[in-house]
C-alpha positions in Angstrom: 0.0 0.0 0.0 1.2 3.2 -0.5 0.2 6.5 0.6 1.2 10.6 0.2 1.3 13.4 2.6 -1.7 15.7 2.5 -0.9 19.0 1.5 0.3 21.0 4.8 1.8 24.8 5.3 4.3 24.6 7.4 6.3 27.2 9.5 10.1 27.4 9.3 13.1 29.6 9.5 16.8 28.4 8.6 19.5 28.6 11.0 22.2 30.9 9.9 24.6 30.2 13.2 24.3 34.1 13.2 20.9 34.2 14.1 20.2 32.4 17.5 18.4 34.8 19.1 15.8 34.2 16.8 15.7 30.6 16.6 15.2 31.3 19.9 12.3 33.6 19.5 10.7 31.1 17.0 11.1 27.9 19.0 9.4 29.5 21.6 12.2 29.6 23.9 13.1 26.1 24.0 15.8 26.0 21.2 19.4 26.5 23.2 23.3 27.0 21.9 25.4 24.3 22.5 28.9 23.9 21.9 30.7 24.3 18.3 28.4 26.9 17.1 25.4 24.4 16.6 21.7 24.5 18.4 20.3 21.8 20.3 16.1 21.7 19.7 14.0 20.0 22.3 12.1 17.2 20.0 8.8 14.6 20.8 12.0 12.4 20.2 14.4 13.6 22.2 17.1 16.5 21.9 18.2 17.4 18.1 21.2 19.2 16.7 20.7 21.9 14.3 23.6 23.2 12.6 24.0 25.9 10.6 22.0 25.9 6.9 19.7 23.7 8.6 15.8 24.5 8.9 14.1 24.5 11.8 10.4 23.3 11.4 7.1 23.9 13.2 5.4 21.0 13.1 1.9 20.7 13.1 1.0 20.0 17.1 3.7 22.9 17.7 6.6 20.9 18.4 10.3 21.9 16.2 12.2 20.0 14.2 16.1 20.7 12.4 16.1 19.4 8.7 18.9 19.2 6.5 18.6 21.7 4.0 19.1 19.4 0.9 15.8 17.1 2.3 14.4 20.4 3.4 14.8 21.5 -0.5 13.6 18.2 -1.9 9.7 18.1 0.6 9.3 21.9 0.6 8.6 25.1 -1.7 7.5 28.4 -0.5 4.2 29.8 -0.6 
């Protein structure tokens, strides 16, 4: 069986390593620095790493995710 995602607008904004204070702003306050210039993101998973060029993600129950910008590229187009 196979199935697609159903069309969904999501909210993102892509770490620059420049611009923490507002990937802090946009994760609500629980995206932190972390050593080596990198951010670690509170996930439903557990703690993520988000370097910069990544995208971090508002996902649709209001929890963040980092993606890789090259998947980021490949599932996403702006509206």
């Amino acid at each position: 069986m196979q199935f697609r995602s159903k069309p969904v607008t999501i909210e993102a904004i892509q770490f620059t390593g420049k611009n923490v204070e507002e990937i802090f702003a946009f994760t609500e306050g629980k995206a932190y620095p972390v050593p080596g210039g990198n951010m670690a993101i509170p996930t439903p998973e557990g703690t993520m790493t988000a370097s910069p060029r990544d995208w971090i993600i508002k996902g649709l129950i209001g929890e963040f995710y980092p993606c890789k910008p090259d998947v980021f590229a490949a599932k996403y187009e702006a509206v």
